[in-house]
N, CA, C and O atoms as CSV, one atom per row, in Angstrom:
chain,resi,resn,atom,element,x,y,z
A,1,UNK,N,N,59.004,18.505,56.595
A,1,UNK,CA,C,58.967,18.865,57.999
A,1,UNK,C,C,57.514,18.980,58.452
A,1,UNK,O,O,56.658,19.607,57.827
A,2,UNK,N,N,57.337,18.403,59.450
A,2,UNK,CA,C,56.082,18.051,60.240
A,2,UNK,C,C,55.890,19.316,61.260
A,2,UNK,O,O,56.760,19.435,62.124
A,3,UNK,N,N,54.768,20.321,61.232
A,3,UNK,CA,C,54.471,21.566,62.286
A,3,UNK,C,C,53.400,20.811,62.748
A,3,UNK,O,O,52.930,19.752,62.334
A,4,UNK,N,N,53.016,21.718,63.912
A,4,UNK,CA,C,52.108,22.038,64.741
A,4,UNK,C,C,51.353,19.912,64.913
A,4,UNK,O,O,50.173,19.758,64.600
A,5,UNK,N,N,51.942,18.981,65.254
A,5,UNK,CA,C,51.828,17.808,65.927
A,5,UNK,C,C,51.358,17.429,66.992
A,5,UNK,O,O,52.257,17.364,67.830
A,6,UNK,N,N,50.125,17.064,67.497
A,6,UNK,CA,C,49.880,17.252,68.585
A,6,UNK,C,C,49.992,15.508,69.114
A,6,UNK,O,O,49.878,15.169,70.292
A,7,UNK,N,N,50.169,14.810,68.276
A,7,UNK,CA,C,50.446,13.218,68.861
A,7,UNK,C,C,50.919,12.549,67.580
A,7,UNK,O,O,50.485,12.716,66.440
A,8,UNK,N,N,51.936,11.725,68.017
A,8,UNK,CA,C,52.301,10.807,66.628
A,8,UNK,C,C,52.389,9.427,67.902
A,8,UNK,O,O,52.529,9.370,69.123
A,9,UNK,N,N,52.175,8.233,66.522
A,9,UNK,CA,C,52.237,6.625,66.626
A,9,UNK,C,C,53.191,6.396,65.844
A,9,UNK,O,O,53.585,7.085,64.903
A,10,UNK,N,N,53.671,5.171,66.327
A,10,UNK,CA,C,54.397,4.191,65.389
A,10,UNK,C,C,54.167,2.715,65.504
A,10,UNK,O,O,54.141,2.069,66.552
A,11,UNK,N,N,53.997,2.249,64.226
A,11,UNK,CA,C,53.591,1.091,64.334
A,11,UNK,C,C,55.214,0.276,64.328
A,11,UNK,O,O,56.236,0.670,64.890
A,12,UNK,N,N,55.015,-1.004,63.468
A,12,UNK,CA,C,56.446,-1.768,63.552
A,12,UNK,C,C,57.179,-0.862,62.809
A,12,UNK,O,O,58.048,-0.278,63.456
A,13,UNK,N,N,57.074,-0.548,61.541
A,13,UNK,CA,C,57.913,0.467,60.578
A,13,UNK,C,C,56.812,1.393,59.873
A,13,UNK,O,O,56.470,1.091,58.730
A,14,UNK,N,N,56.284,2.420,60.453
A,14,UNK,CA,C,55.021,3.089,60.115
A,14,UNK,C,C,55.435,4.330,61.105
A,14,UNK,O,O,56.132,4.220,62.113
A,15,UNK,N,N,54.858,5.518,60.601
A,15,UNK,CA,C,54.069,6.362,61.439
A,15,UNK,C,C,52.895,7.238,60.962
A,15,UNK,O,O,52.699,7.469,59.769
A,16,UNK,N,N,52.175,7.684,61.896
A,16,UNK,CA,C,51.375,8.381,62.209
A,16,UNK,C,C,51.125,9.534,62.750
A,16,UNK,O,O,51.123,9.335,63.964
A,17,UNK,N,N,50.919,10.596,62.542
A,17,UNK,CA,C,51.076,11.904,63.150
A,17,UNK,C,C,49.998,12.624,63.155
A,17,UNK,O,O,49.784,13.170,62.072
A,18,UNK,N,N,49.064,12.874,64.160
A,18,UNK,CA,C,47.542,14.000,64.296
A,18,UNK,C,C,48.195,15.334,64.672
A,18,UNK,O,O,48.855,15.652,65.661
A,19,UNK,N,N,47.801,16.040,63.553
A,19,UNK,CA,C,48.324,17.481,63.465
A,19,UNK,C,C,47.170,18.274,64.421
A,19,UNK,O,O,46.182,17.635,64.782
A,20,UNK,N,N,47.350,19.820,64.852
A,20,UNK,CA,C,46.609,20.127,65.815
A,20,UNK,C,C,44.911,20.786,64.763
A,20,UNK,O,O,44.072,21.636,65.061
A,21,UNK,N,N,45.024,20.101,63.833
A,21,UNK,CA,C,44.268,20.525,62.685
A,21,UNK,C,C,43.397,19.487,62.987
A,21,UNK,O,O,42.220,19.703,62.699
A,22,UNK,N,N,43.688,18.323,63.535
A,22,UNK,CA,C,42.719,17.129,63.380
A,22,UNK,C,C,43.292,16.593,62.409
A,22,UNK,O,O,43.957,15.734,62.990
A,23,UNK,N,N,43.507,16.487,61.358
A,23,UNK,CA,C,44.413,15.617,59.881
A,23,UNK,C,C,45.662,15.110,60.606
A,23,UNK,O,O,46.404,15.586,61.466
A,24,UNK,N,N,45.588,13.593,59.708
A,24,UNK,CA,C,46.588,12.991,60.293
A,24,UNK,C,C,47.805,13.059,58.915
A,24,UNK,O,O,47.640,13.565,57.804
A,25,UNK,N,N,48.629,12.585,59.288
A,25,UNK,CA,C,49.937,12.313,58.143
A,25,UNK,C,C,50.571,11.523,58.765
A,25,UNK,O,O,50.927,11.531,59.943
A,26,UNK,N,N,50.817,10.392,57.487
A,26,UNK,CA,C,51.684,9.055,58.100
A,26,UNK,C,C,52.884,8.962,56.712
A,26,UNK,O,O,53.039,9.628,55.688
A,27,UNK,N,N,53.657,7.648,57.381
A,27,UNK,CA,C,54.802,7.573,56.616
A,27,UNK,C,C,55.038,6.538,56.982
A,27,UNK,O,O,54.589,6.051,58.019
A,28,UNK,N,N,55.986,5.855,55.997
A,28,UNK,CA,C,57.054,4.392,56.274
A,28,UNK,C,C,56.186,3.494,55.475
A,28,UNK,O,O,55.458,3.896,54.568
A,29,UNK,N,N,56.315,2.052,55.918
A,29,UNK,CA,C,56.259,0.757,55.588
A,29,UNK,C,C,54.554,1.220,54.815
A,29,UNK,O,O,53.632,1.794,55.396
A,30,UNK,N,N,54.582,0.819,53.610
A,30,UNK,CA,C,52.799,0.888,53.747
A,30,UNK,C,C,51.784,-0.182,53.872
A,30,UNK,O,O,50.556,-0.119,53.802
A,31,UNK,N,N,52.980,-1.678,54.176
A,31,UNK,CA,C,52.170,-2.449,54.750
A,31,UNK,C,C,51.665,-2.228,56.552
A,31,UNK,O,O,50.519,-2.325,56.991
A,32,UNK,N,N,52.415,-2.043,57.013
A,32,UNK,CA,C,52.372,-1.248,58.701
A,32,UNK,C,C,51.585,-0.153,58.754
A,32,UNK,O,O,51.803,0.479,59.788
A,33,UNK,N,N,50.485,0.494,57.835
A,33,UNK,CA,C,49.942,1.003,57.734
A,33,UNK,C,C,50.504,2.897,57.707
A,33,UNK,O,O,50.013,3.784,58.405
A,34,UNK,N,N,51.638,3.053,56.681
A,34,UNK,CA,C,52.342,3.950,56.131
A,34,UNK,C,C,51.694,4.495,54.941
A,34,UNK,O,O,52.256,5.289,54.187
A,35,UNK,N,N,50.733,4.142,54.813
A,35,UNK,CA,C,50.231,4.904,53.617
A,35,UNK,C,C,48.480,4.710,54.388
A,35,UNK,O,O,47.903,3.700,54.794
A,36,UNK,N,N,48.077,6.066,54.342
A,36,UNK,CA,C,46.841,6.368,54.434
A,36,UNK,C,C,45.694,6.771,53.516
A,36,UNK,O,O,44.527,7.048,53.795
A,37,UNK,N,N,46.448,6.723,52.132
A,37,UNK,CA,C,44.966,7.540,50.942
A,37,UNK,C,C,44.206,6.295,51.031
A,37,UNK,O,O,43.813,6.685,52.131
A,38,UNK,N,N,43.844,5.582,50.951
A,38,UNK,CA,C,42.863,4.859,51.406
A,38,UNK,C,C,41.511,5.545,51.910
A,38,UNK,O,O,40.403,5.631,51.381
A,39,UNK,N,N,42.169,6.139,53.499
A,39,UNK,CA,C,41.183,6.966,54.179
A,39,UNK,C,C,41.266,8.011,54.362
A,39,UNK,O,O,40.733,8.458,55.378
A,40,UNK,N,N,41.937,8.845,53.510
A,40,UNK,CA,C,42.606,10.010,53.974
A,40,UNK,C,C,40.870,10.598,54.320
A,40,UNK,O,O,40.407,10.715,55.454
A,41,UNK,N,N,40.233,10.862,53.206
A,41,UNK,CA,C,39.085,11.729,53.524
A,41,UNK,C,C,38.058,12.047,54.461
A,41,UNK,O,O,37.377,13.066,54.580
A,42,UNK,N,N,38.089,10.430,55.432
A,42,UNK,CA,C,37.971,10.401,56.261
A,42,UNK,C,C,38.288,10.672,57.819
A,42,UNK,O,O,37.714,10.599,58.905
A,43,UNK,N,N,39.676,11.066,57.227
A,43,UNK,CA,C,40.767,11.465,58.931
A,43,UNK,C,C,40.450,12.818,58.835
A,43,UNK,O,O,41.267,13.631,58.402
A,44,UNK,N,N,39.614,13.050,59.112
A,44,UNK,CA,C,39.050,14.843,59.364
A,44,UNK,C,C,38.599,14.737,61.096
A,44,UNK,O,O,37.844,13.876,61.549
A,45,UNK,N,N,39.242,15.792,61.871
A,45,UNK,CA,C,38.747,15.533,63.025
A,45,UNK,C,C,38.986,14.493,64.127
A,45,UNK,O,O,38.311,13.858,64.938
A,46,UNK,N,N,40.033,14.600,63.834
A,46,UNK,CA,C,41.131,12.918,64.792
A,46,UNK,C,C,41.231,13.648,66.406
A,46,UNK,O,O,41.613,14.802,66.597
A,47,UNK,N,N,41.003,13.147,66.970
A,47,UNK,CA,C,41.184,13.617,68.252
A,47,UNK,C,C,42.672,12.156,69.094
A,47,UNK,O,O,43.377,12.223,70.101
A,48,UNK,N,N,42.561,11.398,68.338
A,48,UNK,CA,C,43.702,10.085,68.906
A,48,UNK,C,C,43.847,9.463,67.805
A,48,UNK,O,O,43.012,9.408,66.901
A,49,UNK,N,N,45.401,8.734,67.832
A,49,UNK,CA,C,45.599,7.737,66.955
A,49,UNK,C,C,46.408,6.441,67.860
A,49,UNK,O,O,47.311,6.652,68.670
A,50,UNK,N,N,45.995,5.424,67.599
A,50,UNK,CA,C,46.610,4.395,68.107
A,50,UNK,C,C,46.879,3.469,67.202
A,50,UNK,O,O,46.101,3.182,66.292
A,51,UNK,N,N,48.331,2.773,67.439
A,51,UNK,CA,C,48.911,1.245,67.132
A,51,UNK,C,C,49.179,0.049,67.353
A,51,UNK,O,O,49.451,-0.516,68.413
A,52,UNK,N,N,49.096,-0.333,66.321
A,52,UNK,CA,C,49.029,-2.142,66.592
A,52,UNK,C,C,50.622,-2.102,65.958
A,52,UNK,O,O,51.371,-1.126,65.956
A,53,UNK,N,N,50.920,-3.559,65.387
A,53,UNK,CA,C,51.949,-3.498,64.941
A,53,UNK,C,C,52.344,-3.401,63.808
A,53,UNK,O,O,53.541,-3.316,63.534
A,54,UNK,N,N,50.989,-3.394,62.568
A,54,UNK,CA,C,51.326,-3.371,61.437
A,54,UNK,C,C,49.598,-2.420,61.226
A,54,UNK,O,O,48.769,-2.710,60.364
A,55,UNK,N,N,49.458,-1.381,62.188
A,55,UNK,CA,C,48.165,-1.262,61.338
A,55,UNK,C,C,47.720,0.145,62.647
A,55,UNK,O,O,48.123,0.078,63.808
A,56,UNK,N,N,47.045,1.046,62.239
A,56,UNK,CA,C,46.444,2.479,62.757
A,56,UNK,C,C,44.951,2.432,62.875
A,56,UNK,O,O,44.225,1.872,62.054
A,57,UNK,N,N,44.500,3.119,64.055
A,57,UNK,CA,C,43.123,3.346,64.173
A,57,UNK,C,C,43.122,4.606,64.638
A,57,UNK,O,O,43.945,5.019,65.455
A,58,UNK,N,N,42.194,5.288,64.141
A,58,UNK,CA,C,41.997,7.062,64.656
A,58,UNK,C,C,40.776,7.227,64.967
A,58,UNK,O,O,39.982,7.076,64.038
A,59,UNK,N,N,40.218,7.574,66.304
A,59,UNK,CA,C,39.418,8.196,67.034
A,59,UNK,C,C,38.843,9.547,66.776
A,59,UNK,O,O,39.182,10.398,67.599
A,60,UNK,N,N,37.880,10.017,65.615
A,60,UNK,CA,C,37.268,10.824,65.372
A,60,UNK,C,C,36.617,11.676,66.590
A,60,UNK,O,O,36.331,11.217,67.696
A,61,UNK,N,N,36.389,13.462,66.009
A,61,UNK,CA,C,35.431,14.059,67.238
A,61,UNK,C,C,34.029,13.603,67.410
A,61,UNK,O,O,33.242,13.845,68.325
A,62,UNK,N,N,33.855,12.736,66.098
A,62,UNK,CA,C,32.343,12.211,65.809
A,62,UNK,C,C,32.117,11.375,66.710
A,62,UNK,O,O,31.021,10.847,66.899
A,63,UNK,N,N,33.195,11.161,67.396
A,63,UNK,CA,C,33.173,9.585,68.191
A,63,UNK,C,C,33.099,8.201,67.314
A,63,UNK,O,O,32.762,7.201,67.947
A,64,UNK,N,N,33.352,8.064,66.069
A,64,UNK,CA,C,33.899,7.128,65.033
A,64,UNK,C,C,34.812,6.885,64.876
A,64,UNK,O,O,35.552,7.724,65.390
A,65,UNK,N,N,35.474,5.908,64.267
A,65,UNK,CA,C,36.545,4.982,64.460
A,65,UNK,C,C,37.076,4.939,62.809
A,65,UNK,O,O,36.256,4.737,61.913
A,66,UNK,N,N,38.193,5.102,62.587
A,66,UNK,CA,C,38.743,4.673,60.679
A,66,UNK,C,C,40.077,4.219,61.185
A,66,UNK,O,O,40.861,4.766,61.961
A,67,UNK,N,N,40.143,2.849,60.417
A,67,UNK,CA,C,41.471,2.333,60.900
A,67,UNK,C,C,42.310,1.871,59.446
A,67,UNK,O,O,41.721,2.169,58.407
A,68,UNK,N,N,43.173,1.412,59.358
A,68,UNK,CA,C,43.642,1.335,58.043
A,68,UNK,C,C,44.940,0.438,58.632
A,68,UNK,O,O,45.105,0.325,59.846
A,69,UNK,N,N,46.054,-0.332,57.432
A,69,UNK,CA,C,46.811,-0.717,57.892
A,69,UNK,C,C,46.337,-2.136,57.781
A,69,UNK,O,O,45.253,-2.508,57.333
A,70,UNK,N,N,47.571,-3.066,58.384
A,70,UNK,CA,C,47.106,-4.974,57.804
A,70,UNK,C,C,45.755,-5.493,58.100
A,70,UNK,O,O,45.468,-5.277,59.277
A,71,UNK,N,N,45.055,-5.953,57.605
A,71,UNK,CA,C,43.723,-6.464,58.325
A,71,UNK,C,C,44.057,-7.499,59.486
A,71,UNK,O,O,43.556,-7.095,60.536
A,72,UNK,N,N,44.608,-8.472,59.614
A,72,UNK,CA,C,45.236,-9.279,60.234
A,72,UNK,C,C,46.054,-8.450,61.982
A,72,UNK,O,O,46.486,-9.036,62.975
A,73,UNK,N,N,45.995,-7.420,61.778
A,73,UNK,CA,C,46.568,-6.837,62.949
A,73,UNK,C,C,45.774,-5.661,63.342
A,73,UNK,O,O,46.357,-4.694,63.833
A,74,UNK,N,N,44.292,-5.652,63.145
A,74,UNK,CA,C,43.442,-4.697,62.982
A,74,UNK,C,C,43.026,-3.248,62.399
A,74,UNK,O,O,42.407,-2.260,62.794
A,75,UNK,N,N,43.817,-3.739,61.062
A,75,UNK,CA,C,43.817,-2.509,60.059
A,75,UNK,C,C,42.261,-2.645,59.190
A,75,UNK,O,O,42.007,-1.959,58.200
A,76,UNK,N,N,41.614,-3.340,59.594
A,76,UNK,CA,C,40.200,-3.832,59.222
A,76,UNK,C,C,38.837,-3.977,60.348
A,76,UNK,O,O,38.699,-5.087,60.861
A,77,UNK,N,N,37.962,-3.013,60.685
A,77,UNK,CA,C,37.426,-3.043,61.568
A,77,UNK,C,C,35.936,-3.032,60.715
A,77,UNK,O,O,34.932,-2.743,61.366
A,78,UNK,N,N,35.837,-3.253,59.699
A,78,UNK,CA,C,34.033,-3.466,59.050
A,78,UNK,C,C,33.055,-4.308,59.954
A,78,UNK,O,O,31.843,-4.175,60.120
A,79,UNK,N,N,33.927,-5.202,60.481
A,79,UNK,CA,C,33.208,-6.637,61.085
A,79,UNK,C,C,32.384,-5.669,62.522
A,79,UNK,O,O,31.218,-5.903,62.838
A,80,UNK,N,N,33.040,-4.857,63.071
A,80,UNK,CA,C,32.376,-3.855,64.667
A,80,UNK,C,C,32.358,-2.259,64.205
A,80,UNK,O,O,32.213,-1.313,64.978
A,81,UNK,N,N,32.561,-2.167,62.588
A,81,UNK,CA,C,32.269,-0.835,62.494
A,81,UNK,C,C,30.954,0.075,63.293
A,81,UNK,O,O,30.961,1.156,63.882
A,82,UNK,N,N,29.774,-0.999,62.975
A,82,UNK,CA,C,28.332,-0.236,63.361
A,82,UNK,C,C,28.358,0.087,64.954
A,82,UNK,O,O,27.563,0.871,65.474
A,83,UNK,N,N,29.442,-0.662,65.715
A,83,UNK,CA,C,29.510,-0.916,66.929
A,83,UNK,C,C,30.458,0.195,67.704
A,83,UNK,O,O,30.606,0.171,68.926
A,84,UNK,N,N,30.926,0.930,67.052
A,84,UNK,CA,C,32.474,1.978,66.834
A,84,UNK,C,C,31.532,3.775,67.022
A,84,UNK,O,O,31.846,4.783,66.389
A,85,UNK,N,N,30.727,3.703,67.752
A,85,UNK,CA,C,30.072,5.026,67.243
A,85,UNK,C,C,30.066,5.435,69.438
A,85,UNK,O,O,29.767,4.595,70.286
A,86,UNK,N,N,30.445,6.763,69.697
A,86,UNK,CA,C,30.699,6.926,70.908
A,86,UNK,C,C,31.653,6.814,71.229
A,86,UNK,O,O,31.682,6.816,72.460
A,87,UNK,N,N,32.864,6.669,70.667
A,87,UNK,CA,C,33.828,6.156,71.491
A,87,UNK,C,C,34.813,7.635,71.523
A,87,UNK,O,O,35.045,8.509,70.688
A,88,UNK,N,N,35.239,7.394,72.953
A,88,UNK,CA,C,36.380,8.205,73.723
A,88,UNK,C,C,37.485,8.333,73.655
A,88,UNK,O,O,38.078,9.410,73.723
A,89,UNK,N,N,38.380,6.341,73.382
A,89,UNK,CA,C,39.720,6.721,73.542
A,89,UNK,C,C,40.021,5.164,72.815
A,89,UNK,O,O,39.134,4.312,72.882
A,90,UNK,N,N,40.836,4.975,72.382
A,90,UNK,CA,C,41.341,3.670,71.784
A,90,UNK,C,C,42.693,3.426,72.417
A,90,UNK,O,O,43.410,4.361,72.773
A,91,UNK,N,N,43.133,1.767,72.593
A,91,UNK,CA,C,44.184,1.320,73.327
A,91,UNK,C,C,44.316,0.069,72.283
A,91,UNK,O,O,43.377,-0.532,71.759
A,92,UNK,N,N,45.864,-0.202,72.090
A,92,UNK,CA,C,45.912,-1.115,70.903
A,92,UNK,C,C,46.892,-1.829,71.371
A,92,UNK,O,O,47.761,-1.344,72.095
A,93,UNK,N,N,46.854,-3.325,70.933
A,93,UNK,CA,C,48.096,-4.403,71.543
A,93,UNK,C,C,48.693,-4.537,70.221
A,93,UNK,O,O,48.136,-3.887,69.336
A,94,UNK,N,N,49.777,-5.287,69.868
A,94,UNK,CA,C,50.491,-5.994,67.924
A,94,UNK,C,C,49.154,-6.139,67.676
A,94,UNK,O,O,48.725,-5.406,66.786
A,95,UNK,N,N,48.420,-6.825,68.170
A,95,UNK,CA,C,47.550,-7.634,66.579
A,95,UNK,C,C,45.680,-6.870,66.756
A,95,UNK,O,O,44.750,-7.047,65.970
A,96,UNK,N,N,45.678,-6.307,67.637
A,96,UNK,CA,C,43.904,-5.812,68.044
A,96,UNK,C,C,44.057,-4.318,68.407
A,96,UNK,O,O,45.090,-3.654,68.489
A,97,UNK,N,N,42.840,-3.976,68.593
A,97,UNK,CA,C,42.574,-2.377,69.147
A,97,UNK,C,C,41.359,-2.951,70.300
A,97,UNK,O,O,40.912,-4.094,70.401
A,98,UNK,N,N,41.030,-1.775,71.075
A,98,UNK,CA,C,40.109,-1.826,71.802
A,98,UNK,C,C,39.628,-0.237,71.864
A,98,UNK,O,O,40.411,0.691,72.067
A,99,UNK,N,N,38.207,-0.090,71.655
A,99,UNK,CA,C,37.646,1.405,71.535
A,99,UNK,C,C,37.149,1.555,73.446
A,99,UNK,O,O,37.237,0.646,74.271
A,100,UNK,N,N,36.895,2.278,73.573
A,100,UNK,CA,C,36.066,2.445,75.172
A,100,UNK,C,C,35.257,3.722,74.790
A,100,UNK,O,O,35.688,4.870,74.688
A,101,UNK,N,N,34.144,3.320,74.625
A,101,UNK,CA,C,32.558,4.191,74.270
A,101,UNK,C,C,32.279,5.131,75.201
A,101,UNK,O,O,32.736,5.240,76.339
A,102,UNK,N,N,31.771,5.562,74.831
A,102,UNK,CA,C,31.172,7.033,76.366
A,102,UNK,C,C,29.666,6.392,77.091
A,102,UNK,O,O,29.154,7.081,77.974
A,103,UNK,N,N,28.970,5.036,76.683
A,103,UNK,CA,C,28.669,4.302,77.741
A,103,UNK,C,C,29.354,3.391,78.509
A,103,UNK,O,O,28.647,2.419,78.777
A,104,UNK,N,N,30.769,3.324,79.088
A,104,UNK,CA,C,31.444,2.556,79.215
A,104,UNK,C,C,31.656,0.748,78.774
A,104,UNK,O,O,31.900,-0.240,79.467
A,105,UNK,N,N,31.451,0.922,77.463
A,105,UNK,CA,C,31.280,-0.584,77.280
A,105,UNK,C,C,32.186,-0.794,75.915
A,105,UNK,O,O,32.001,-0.281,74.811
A,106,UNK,N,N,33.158,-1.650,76.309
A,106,UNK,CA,C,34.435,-2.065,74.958
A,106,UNK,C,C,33.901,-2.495,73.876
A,106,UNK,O,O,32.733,-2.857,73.738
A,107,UNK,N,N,35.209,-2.454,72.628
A,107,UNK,CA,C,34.781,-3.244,71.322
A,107,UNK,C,C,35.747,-3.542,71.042
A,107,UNK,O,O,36.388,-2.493,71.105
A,108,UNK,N,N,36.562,-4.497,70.665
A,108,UNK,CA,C,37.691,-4.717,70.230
A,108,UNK,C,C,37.559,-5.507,68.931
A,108,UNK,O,O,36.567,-6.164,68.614
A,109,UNK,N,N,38.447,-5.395,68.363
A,109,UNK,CA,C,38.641,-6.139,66.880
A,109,UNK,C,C,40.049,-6.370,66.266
A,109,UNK,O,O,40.917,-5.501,66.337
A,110,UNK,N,N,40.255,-7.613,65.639
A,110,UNK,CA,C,41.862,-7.381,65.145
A,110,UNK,C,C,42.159,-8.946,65.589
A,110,UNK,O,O,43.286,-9.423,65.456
C-alpha cells in the first residue's frame, strides 16, 4: 500500500508514483520503465514525474532531469543531459519528453 502520494504516472504497463517525500516508487512492466533501481539514488527530491509510453522522466528540486525506462521512447536522455539543468516542468508524448527551463527555452529528447 502506497501513503502519502502526491502524483503518480503511467506509462503503457508501468507506474510511477512521487511520494510527498520527493522519492518516487514504480511498478509493472520493467521494460515501460517499472523498475527504477537503476536510478533509484538519484530520485531524491522529485518535484514531477512524466510519461512516455514505455519510459519515465522525473524533474528534480535541483532543476535536473533522471529518466529511466526504453531508450527508444526516451528512457535515455545522456545525449541533452548537460542541457537538462533549470528546468521547471516536463511534458511527454509515446516516444519523447520535453523539459521547459526557467529561462524559457525547451529540450526535448526521445
Amino acid at each position: 500500500q502506497l501513503v502519502n502520494v502526491k502524483q503518480i504516472q503511467a506509462s503503457a504497463s508501468a507506474f510511477a508514483g512521487v511520494l510527498e517525500d520527493g522519492r518516487v516508487v514504480t511498478w509493472g512492466d520493467k521494460r515501460a520503465g517499472g523498475d527504477s533501481s537503476s536510478v533509484q539514488a538519484q530520485l531524491v527530491g522529485v518535484t514531477q514525474v512524466a510519461a512516455s509510453r514505455r519510459a519515465f522522466a522525473a524533474c528534480l528540486k535541483s532543476g535536473c532531469v533522471v529518466t529511466w525506462g526504453d531508450a527508444g521512447h526516451g528512457g535515455d536522455s545522456r545525449s541533452v543531459q548537460a542541457q537538462l539543468t533549470g528546468v521547471l516542468h516536463l511534458q511527454a508524448s509515446a516516444d519523447a519528453f520535453v523539459a521547459v527551463k526557467d529561462d524559457g527555452n525547451l529540450v526535448s529528447w526521445g
